[in-house]
PDB file of N, CA, C and O in Angstrom:
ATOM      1  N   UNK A   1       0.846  -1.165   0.000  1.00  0.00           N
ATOM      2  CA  UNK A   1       0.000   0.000   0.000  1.00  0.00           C
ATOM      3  C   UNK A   1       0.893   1.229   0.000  1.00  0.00           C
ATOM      4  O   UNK A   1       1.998   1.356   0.529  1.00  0.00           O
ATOM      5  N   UNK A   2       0.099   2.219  -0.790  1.00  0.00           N
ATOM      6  CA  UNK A   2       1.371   3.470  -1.009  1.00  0.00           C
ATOM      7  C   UNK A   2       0.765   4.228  -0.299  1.00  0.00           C
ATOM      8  O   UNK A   2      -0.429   3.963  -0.442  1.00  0.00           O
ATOM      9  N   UNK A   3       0.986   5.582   0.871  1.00  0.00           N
ATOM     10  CA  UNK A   3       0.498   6.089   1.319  1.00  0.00           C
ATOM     11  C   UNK A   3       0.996   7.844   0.535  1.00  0.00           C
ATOM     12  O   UNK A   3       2.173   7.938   0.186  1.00  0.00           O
ATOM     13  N   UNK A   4       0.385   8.664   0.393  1.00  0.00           N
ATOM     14  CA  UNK A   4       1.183   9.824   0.136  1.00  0.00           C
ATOM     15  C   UNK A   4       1.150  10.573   1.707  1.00  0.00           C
ATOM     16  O   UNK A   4       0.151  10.407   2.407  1.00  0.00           O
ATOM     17  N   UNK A   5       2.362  11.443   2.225  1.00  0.00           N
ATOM     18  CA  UNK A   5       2.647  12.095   3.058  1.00  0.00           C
ATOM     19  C   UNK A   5       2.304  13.395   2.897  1.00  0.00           C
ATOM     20  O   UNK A   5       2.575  14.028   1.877  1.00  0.00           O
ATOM     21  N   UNK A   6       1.649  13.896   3.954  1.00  0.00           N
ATOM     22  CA  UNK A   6       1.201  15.149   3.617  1.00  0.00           C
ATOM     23  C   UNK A   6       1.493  16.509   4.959  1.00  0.00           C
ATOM     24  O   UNK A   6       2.076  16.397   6.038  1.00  0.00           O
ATOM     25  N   UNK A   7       0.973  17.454   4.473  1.00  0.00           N
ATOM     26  CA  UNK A   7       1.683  18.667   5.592  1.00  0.00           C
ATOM     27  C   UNK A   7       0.287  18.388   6.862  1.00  0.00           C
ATOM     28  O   UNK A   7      -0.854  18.247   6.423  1.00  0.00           O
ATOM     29  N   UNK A   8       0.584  18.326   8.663  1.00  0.00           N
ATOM     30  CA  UNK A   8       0.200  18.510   8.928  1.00  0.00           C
ATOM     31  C   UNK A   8       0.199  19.769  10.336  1.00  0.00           C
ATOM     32  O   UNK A   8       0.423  19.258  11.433  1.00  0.00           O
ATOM     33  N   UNK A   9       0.073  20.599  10.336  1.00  0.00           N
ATOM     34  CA  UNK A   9       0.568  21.906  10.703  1.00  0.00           C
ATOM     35  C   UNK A   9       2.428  21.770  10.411  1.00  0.00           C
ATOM     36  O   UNK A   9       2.869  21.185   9.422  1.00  0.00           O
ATOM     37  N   UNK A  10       3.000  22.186  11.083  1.00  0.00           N
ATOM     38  CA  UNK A  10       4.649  22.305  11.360  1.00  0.00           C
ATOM     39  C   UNK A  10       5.176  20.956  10.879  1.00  0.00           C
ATOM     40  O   UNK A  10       6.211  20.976  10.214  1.00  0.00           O
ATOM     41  N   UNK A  11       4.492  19.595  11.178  1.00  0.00           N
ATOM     42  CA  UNK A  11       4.712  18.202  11.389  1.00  0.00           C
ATOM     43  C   UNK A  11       4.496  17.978   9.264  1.00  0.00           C
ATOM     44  O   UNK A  11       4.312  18.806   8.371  1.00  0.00           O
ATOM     45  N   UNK A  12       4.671  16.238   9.264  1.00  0.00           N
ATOM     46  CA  UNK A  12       4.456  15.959   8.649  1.00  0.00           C
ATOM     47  C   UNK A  12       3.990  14.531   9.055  1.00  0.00           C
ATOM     48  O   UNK A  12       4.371  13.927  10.057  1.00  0.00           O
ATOM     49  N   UNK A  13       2.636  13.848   7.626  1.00  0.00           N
ATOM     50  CA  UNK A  13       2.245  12.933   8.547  1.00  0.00           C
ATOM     51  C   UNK A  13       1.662  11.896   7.473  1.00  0.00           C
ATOM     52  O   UNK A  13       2.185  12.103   6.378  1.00  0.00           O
ATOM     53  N   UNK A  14       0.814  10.928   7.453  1.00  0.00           N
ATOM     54  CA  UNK A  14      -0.203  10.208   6.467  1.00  0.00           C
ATOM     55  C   UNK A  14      -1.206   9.560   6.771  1.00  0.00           C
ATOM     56  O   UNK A  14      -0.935   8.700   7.609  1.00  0.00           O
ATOM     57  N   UNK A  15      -2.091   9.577   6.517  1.00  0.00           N
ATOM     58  CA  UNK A  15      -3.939   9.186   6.950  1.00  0.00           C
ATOM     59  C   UNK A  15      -3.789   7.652   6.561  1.00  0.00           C
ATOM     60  O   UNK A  15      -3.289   7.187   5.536  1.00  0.00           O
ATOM     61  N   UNK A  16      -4.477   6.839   7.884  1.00  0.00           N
ATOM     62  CA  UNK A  16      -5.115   5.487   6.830  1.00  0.00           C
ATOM     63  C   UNK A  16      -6.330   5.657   7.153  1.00  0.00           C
ATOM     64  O   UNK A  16      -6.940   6.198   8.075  1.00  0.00           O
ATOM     65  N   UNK A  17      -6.587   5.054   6.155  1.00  0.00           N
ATOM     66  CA  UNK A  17      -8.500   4.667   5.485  1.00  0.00           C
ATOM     67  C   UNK A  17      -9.064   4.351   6.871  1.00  0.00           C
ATOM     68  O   UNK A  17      -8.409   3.944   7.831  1.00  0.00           O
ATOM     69  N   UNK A  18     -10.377   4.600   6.832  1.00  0.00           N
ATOM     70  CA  UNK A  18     -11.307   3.924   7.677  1.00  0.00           C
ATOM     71  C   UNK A  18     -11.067   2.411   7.783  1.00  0.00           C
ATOM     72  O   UNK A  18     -10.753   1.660   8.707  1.00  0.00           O
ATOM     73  N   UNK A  19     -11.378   2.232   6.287  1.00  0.00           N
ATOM     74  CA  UNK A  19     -11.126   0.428   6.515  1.00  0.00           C
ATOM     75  C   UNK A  19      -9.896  -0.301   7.552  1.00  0.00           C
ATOM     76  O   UNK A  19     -10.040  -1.200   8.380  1.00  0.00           O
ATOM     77  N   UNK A  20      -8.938   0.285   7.247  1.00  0.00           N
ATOM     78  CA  UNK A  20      -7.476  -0.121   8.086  1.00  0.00           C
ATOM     79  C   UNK A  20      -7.661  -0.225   9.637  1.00  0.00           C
ATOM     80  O   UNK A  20      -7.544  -1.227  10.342  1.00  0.00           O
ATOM     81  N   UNK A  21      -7.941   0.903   9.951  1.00  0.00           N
ATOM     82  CA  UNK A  21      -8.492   1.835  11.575  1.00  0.00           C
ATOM     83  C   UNK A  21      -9.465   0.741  12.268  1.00  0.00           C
ATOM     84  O   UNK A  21      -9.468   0.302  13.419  1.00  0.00           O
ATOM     85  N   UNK A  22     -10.508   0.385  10.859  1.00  0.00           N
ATOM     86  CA  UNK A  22     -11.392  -0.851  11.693  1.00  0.00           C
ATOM     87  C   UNK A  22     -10.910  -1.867  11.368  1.00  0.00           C
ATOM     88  O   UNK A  22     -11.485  -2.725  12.038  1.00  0.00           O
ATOM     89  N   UNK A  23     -10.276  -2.271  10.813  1.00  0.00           N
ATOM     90  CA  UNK A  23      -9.737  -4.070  10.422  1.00  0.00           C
ATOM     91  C   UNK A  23      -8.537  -4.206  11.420  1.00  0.00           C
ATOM     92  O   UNK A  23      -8.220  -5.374  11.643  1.00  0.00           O
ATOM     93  N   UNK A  24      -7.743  -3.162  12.121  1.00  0.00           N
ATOM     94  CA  UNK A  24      -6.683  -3.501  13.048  1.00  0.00           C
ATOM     95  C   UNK A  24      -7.329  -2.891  14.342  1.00  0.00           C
ATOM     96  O   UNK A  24      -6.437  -2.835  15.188  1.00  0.00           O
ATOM     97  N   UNK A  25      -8.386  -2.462  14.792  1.00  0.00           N
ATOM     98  CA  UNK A  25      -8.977  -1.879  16.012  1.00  0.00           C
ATOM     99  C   UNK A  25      -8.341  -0.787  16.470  1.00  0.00           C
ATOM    100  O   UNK A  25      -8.428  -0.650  17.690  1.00  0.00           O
ATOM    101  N   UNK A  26      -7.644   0.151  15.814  1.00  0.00           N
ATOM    102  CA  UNK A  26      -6.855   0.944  16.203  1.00  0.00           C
ATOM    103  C   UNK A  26      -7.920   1.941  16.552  1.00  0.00           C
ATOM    104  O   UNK A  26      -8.859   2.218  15.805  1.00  0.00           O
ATOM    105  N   UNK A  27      -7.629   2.664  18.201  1.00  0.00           N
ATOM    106  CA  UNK A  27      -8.654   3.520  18.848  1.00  0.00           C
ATOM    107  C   UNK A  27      -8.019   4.294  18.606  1.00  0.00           C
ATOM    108  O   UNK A  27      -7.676   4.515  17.445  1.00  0.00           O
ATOM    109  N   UNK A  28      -7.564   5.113  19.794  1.00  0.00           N
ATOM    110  CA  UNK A  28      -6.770   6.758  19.680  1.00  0.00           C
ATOM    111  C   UNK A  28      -5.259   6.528  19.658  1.00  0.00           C
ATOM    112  O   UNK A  28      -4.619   7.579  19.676  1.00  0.00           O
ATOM    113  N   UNK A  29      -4.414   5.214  19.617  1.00  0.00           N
ATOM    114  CA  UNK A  29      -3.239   5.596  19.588  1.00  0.00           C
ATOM    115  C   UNK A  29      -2.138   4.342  19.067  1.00  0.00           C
ATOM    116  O   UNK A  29      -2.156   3.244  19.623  1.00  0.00           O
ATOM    117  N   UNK A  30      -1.659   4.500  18.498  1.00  0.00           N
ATOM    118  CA  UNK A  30      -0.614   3.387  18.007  1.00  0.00           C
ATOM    119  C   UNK A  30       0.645   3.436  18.407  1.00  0.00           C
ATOM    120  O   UNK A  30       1.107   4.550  18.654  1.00  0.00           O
ATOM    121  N   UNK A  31       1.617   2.073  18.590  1.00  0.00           N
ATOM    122  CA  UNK A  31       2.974   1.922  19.010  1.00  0.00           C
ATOM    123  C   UNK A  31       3.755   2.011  17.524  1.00  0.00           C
ATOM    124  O   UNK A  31       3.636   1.251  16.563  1.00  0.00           O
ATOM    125  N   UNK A  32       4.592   3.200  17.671  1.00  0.00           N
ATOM    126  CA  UNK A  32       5.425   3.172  16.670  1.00  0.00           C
ATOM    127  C   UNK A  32       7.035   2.874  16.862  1.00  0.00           C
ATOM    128  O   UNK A  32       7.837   3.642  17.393  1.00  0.00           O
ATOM    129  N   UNK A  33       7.444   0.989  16.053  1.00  0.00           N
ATOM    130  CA  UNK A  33       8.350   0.599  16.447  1.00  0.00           C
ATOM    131  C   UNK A  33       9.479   0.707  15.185  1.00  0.00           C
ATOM    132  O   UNK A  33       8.990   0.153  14.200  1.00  0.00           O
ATOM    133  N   UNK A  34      10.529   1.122  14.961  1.00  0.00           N
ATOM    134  CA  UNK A  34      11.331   1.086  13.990  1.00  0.00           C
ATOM    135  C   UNK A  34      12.565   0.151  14.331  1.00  0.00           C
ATOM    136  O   UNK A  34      13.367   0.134  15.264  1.00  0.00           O
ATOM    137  N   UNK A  35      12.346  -0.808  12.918  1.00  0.00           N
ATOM    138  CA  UNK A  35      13.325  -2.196  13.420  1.00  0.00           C
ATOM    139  C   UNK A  35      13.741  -2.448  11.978  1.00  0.00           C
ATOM    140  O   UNK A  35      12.926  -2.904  11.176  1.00  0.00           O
ATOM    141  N   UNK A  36      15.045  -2.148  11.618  1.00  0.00           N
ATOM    142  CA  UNK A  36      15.926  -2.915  10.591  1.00  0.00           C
ATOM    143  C   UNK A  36      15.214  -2.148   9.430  1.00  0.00           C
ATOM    144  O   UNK A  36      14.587  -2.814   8.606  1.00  0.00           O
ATOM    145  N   UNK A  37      15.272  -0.765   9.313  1.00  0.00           N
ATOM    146  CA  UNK A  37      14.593  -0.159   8.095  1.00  0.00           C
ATOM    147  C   UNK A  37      13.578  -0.175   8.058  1.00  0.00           C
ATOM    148  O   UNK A  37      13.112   0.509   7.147  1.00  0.00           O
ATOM    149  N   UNK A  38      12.447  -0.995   9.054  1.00  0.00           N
ATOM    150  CA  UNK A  38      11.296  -1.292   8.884  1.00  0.00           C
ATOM    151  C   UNK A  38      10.249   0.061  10.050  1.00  0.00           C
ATOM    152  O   UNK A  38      10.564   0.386  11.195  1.00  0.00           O
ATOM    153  N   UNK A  39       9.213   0.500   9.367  1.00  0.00           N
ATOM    154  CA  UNK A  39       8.576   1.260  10.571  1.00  0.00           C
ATOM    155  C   UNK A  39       7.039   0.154  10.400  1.00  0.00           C
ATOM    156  O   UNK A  39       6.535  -0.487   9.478  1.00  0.00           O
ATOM    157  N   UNK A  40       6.685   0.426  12.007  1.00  0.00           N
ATOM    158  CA  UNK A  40       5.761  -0.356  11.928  1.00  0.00           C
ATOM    159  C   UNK A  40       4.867   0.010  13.299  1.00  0.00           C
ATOM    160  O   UNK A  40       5.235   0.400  14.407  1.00  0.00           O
ATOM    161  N   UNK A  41       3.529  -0.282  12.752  1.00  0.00           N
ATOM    162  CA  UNK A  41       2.587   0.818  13.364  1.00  0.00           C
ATOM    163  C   UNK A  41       1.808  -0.747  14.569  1.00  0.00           C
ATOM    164  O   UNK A  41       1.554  -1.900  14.219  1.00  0.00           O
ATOM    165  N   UNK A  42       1.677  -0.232  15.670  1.00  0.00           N
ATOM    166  CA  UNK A  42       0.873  -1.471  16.817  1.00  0.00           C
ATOM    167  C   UNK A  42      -0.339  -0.775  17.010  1.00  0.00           C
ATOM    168  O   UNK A  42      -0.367   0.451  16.910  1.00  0.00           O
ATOM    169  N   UNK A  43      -1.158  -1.316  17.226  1.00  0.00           N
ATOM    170  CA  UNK A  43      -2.518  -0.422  17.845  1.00  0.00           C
ATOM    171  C   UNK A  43      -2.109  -1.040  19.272  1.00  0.00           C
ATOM    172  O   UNK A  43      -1.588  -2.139  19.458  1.00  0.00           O
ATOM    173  N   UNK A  44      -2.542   0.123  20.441  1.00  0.00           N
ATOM    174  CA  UNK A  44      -2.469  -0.063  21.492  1.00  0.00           C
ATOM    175  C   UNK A  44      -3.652  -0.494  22.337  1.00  0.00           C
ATOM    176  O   UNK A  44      -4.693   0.133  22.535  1.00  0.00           O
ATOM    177  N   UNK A  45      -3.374  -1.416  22.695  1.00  0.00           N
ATOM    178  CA  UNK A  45      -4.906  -1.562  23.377  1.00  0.00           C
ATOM    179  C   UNK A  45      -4.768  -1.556  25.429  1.00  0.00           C
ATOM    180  O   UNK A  45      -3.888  -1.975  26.181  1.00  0.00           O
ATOM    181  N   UNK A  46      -5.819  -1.016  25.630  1.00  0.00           N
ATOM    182  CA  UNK A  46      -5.437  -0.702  27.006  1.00  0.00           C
ATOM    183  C   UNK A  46      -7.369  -0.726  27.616  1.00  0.00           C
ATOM    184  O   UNK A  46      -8.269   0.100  27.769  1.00  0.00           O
ATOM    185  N   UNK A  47      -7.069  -2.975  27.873  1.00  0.00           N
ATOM    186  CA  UNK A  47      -8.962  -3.232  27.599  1.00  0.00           C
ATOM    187  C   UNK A  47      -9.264  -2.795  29.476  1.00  0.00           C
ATOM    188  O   UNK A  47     -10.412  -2.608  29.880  1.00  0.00           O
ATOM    189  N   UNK A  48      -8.211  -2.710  30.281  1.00  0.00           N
ATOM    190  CA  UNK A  48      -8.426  -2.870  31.579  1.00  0.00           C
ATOM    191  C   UNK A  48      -8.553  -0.785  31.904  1.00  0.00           C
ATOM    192  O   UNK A  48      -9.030  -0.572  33.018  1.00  0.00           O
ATOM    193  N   UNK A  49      -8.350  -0.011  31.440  1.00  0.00           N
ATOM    194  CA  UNK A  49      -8.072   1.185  30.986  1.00  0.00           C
ATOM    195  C   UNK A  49      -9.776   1.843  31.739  1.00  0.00           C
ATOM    196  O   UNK A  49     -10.936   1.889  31.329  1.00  0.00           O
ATOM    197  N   UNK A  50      -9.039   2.266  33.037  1.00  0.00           N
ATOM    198  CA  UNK A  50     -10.435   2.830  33.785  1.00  0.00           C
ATOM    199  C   UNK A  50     -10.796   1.802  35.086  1.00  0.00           C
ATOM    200  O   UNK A  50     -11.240   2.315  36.114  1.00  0.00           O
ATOM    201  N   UNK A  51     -10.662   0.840  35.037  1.00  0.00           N
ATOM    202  CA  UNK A  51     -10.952  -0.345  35.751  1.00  0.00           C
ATOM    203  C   UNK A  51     -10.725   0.347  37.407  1.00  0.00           C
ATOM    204  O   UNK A  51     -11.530   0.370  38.339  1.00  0.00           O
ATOM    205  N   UNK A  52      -9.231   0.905  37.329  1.00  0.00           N
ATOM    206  CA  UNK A  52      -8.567   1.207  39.224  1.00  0.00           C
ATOM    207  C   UNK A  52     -10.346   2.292  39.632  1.00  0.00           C
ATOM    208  O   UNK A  52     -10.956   2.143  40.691  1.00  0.00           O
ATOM    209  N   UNK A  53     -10.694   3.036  38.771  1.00  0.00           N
ATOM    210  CA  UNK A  53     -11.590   4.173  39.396  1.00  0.00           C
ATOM    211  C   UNK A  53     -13.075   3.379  39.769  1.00  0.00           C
ATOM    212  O   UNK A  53     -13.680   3.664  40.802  1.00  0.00           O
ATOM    213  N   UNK A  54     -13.612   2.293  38.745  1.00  0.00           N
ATOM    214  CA  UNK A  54     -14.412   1.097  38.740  1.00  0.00           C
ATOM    215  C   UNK A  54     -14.515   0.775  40.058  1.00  0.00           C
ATOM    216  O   UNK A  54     -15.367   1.062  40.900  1.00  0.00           O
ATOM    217  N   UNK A  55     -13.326   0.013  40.114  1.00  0.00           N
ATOM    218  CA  UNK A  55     -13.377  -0.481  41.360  1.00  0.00           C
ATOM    219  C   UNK A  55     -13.255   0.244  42.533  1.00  0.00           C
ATOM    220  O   UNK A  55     -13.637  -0.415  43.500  1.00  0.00           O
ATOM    221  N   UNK A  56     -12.747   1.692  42.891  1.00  0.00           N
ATOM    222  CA  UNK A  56     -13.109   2.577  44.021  1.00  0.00           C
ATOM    223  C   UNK A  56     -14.289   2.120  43.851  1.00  0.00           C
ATOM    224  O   UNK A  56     -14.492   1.004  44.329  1.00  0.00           O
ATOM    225  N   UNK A  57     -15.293   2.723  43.220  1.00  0.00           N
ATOM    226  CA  UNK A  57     -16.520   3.218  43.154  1.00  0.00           C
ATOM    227  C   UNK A  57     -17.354   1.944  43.720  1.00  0.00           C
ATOM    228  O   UNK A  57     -18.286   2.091  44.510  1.00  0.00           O
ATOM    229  N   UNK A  58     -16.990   0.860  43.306  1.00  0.00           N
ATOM    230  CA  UNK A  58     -17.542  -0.115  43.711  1.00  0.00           C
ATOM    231  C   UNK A  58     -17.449  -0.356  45.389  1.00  0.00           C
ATOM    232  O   UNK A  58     -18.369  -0.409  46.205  1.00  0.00           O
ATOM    233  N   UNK A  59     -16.231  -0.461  45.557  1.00  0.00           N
ATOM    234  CA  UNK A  59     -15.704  -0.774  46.779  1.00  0.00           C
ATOM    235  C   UNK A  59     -16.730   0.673  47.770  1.00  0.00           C
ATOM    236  O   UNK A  59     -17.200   0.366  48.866  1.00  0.00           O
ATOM    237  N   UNK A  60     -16.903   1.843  47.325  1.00  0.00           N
ATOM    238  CA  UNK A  60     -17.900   2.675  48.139  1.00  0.00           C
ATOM    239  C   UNK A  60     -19.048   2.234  48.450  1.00  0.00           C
ATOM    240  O   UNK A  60     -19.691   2.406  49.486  1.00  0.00           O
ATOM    241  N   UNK A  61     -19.299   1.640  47.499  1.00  0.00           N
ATOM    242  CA  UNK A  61     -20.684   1.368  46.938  1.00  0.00           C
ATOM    243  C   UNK A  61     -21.095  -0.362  48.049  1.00  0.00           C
ATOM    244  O   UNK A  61     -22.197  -0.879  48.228  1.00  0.00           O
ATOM    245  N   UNK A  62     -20.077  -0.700  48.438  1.00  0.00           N
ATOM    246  CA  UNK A  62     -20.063  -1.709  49.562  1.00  0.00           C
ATOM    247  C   UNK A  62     -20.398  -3.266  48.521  1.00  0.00           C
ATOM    248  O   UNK A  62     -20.577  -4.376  49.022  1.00  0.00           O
ATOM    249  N   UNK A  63     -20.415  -2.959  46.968  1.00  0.00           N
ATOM    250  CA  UNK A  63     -20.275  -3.784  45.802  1.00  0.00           C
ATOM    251  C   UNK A  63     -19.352  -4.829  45.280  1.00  0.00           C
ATOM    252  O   UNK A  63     -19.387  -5.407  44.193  1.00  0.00           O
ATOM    253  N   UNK A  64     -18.350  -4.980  46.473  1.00  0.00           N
ATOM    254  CA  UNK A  64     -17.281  -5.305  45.528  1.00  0.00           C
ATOM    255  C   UNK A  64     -17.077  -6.781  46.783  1.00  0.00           C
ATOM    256  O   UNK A  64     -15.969  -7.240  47.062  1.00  0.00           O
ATOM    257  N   UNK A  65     -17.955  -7.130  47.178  1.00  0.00           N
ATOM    258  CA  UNK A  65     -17.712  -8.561  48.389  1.00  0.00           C
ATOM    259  C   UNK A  65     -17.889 -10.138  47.314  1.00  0.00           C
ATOM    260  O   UNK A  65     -18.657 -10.406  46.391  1.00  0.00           O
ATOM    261  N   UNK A  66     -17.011 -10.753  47.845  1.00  0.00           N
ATOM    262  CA  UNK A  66     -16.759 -12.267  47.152  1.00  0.00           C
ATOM    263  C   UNK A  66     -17.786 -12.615  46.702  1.00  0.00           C
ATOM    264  O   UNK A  66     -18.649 -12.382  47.549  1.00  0.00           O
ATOM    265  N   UNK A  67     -18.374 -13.219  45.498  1.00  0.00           N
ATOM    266  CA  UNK A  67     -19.425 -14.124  45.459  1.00  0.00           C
ATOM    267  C   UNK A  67     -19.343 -15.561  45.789  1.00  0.00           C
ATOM    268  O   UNK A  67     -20.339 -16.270  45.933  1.00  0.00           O
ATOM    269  N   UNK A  68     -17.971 -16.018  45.920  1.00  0.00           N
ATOM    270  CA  UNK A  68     -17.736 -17.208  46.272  1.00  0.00           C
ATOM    271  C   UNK A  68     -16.458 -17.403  46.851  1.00  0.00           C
ATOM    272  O   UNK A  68     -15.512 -16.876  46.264  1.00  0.00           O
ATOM    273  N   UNK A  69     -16.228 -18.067  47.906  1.00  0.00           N
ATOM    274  CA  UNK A  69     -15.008 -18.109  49.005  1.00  0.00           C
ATOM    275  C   UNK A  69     -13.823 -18.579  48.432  1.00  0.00           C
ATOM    276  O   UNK A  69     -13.866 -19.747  48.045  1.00  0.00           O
ATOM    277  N   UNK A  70     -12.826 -17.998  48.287  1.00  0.00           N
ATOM    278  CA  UNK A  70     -11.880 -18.343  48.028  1.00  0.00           C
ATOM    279  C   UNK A  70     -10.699 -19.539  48.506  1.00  0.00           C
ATOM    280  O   UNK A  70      -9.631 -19.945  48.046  1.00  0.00           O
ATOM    281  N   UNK A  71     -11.409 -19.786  49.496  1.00  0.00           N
ATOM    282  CA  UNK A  71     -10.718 -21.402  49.985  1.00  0.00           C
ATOM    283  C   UNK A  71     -12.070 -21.936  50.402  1.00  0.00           C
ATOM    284  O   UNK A  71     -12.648 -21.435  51.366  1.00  0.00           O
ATOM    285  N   UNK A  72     -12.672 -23.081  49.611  1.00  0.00           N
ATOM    286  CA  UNK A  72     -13.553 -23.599  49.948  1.00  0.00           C
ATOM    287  C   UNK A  72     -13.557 -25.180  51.157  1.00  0.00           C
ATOM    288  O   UNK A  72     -12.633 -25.993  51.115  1.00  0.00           O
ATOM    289  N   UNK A  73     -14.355 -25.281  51.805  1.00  0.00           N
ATOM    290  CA  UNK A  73     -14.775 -26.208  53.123  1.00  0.00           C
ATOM    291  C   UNK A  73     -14.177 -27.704  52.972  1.00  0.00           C
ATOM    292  O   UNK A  73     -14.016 -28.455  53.935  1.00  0.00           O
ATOM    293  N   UNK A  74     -13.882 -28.020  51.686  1.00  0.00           N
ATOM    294  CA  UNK A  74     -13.666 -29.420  51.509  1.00  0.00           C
ATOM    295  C   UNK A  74     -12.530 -29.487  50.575  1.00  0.00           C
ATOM    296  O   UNK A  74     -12.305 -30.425  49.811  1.00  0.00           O
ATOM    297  N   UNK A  75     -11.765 -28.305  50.714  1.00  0.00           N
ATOM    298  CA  UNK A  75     -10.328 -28.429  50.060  1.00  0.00           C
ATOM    299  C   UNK A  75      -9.234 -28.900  51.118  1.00  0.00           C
ATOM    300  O   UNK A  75      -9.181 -28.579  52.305  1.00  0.00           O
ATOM    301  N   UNK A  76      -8.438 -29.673  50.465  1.00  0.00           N
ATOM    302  CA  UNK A  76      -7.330 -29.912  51.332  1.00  0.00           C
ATOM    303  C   UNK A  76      -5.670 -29.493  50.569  1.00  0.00           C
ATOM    304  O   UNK A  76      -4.911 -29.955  49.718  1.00  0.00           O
ATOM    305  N   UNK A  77      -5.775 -27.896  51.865  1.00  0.00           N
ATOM    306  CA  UNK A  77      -4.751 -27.749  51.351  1.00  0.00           C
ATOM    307  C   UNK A  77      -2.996 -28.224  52.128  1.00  0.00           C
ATOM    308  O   UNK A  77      -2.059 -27.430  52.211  1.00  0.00           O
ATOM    309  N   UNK A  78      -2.973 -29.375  52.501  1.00  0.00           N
ATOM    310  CA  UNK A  78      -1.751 -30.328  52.537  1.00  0.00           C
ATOM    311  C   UNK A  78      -1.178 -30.386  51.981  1.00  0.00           C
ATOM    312  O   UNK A  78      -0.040 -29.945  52.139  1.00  0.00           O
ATOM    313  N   UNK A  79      -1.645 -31.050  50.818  1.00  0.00           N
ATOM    314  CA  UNK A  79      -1.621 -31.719  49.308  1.00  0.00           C
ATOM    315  C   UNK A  79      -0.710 -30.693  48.945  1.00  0.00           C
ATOM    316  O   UNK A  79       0.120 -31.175  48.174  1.00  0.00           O
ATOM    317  N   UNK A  80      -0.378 -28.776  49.291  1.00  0.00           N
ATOM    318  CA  UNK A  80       0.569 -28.182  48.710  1.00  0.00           C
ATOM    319  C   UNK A  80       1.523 -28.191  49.195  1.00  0.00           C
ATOM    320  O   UNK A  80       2.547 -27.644  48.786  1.00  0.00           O
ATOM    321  N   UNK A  81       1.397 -28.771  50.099  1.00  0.00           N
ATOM    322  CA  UNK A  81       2.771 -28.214  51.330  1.00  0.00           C
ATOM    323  C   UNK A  81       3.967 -29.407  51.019  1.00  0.00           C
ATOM    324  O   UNK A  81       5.033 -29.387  51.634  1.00  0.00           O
TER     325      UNK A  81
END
């Protein structure tokens, strides 16, 4: 794919298509890695992104208690030791 480069204020830069943007999920930001002549664009994904404030809110909210016990009644934990 040929891209043409174009002026963007002071910078210089090049657009991809819609199609691209949705076929690689790229949201607001990409990893740009340059390796052996090669440039190469990552979409960043960041799915946990908000989660720490989530969970305050929850934890206020008195929301955030086990649904199920984390060492259950008929485990034997020996067997690790």
């Amino acid at each position: 794919m040929e891209l043409s480069i174009i002026q963007i204020g002071n910078s210089m830069g090049f657009r991809l298509s819609k199609t691209l943007i949705d076929k690689y999920n790229i949201k607001d930001k990409v990893e740009l890695i340059l390796e052996k002549g090669y440039i190469i664009l990552k979409p960043i994904s960041n799915p946990r992104k908000g989660w720490d404030k989530v969970f305050k809110e929850m934890h206020k909210r008195g929301d955030d208690e086990l649904l199920l016990n984390d060492v259950f009644d008929d485990e034997n934990l020996e067997e690790w030791i």
